[in-house]
Every structure is written in C-alpha cells, then in structure tokens.
C-alpha positions in Angstrom: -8.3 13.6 36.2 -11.4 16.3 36.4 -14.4 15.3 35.7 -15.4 18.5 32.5 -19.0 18.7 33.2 -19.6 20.4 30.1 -18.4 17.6 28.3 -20.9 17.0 25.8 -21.2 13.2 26.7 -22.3 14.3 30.0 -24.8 16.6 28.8 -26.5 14.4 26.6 -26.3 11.5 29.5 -28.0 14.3 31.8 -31.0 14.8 29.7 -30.9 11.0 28.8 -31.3 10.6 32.5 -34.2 13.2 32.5 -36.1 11.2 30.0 -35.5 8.1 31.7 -36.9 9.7 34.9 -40.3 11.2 32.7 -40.4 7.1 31.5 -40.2 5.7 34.6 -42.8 8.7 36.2 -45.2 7.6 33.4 -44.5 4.0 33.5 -44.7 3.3 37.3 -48.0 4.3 37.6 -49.2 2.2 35.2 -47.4 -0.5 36.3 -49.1 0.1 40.1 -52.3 0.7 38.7 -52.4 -2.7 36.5 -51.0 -5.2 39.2 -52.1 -3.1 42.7 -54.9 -1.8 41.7 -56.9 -4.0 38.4 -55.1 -6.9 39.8 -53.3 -8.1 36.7 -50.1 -10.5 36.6 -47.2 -9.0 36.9 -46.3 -10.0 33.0 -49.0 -8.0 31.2 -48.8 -5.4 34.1 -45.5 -4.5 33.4 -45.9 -5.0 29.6 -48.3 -2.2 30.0 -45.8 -0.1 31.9 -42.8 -0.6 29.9 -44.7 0.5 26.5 -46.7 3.7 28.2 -42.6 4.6 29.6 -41.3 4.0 26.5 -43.7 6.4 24.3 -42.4 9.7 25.8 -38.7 8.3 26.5 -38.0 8.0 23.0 -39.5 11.2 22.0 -37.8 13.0 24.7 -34.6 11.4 24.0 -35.0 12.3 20.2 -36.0 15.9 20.1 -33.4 16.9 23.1 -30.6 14.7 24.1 -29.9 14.2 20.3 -31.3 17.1 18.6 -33.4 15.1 16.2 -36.6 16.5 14.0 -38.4 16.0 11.4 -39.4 12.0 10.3 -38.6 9.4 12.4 -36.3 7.0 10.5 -37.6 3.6 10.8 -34.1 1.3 10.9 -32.0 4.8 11.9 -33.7 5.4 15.3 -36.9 3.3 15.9 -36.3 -0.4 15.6 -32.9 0.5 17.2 -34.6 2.3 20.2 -37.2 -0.5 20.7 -35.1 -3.8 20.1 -33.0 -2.0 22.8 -36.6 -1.7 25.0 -37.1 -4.7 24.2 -34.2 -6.3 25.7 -34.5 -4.0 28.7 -38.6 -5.6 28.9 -37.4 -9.1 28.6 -35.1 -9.0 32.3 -37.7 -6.6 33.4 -40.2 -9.8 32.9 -38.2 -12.6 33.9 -37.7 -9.9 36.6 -41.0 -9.0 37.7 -42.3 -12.9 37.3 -39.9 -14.2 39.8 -40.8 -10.6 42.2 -44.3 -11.9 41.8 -43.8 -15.6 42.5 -41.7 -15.2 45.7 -43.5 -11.7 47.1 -46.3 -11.0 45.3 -46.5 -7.5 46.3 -46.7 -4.3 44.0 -43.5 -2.8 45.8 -41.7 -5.9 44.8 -42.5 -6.0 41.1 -42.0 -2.5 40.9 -38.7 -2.3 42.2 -37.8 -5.9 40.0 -38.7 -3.9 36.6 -36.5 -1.0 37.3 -33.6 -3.1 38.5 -34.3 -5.2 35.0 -34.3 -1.5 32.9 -31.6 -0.5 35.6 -28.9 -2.8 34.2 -29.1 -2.2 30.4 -29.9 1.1 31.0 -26.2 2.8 30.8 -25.5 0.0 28.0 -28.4 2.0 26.3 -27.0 5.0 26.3 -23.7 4.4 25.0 -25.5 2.3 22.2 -27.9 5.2 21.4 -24.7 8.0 21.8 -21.8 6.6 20.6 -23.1 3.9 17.8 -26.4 5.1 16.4 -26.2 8.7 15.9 -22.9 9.0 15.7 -22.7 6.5 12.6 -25.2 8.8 10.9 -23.2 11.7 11.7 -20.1 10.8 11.3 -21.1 9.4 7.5 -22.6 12.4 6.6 -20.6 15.4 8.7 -22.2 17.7 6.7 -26.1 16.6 6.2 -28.2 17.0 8.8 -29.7 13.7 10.3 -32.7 15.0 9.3 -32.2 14.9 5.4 -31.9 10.9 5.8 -35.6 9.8 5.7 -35.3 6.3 5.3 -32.9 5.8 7.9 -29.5 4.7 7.7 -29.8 3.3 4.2 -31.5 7.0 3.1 -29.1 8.4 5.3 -26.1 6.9 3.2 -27.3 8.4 0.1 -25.4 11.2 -1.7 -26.7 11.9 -4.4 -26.9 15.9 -4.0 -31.1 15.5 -3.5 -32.6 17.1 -0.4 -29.9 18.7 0.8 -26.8 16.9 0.9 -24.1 17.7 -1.0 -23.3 15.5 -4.4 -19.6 13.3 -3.6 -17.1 14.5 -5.7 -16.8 13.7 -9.5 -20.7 13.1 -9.3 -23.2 14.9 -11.3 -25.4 17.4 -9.1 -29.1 16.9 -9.1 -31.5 20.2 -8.9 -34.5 19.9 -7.3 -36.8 18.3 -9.9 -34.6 15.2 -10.0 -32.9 15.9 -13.1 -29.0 15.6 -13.1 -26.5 18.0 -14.5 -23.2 16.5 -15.6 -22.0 19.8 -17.0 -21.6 21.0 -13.5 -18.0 21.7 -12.0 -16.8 19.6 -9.1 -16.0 21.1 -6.4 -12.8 21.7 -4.9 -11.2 21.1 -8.2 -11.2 25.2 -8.8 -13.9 24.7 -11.0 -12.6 22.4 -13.6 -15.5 20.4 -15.1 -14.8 16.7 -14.1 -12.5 14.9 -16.3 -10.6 18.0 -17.4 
C-alpha cells in the first residue's frame, strides 16, 4: 500500500508538525534561559517554556492546519487545546524533575521535556484532527466553524441566525431575530410546512 502524500491527513499532520517545531523553537529557549542561564528549577523553568511554546502552537495550528478564523471558541478549541497541553506539561514535569535530580544539567532537562511532549504529541494530533474539528464539521457540513461562537454548544445551534441554515420544518429567522413561520421549507418544492 502507497503512502498518498496528498492525503489530506498528511497535509494537515505536516503543518501540525511545523507548528510544533515554531513551539518547541520558541519554547527551548526559554526553557535554556530559565534553568541555564537565571538558574531556576527545572519545574517553573519548563512551566515557563511549555506556556511561551504553546502561545504560537495553537495559533499556528488554528489559522493553518485547520483553517480556523474568526473567535476562538472557548470549549470548541481552547480548553480542548490546553487540557491537552496540559497533559503533555504534566510528563514534561515529572520529566524534567527526575532530568534534574539525577543530571542536573540544561541538556538533560531539555531533552526530558521534549521526550514528555514527544509521547502525547501524535496522540494530540489525532485528538485535534479526527475528534475536535471534525465533530464540528461533521455536525454542521454546511456552516462554517466559524459561525459557532460559543463553541460546540453555539456550534450545535440551528436556528437559521448567522449563517447557518434553519433544519427542516423550522421557521427561518432574518437578521433582526425575528422568525418567519410563513416561510416554505426547503426541499419540500416549496410547500409551506404542514401542507
């Protein structure tokens, strides 16, 4: 079997991979900065790394692995993204504590937090790819992920209001809120609902 490499899974784990490399190039230096140079433990050091990383990771990752604009959904994207960095900071610190207790050296606890990212970092990925923003997708085929500002709950509503079309047999809303119930459903060959 050939590997298609312009699958679309690969494409998007390609540029994930390029925004995990811009985290780790912003993160590293913090993290070498913190414990080699301000002499910090290697807990707050790399607490400091993981969040400066992090920042541009997940903005990367929104606006070009998965296409997204517009407002951040809160439950949609970030406390999904970060309870995933999270995870990935918590063996990154039991990591870099133990590289500190039995080396003590800056190459040490820098190579223990990207072996702690390292291991949930393909885990993230297919989190991200195939649960997160495929759910909103799939749900809503024909809304753009955009339209859902108050993330996967806001993304779940179809009510015909900013942008997404009304489910069948419901009344259409125009733009000021107000509902018409005249209005024919579609696919029905305009019938008015009921009729």
């Amino acid at each position: 079997m050939a590997l298609d490499l312009r699958s679309p899974t690969l494409r998007k784990l390609f540029k994930y991979t390029m925004a995990s490399v811009v985290g780790v190039g912003v993160g590293q230096p913090v993290l070498w900065i913190c414990f080699g140079l301000l002499d910090w433990s290697a807990v707050p050091s790399n607490l400091a790394s993981v969040t400066a990383g992090a920042i541009p990771n997940y903005l990367i990752n929104r606006r070009w692995t998965w296409h997204q604009q517009g407002k951040n959904r809160l439950w949609g994207e970030v406390v999904p993204f970060w309870v995933m960095s999270a995870l990935g900071m918590g063996l990154s610190l039991w990591a870099v504590s133990y590289a500190e207790d039995r080396w003590d050296t800056t190459l040490a606890v820098a190579i223990a937090q990207l072996s702690g990212f390292g291991v949930l970092w393909l885990a993230k990925f297919l989190i991200l790819d195939k649960v997160m923003w495929k759910l909103v997708h799939d749900l809503q085929p024909d809304v753009a992920i955009d339209e859902a500002e108050a993330g996967l709950v806001g993304a779940l509503s179809l009510d015909g209001t900013d942008g997404e079309p009304p489910l069948p047999g419901e009344p259409t809303a125009d733009r000021h809120g107000s509902t018409d119930r005249s209005s024919p459903v579609a696919g029905r060959g305009g019938d008015a609902p009921g009729t």
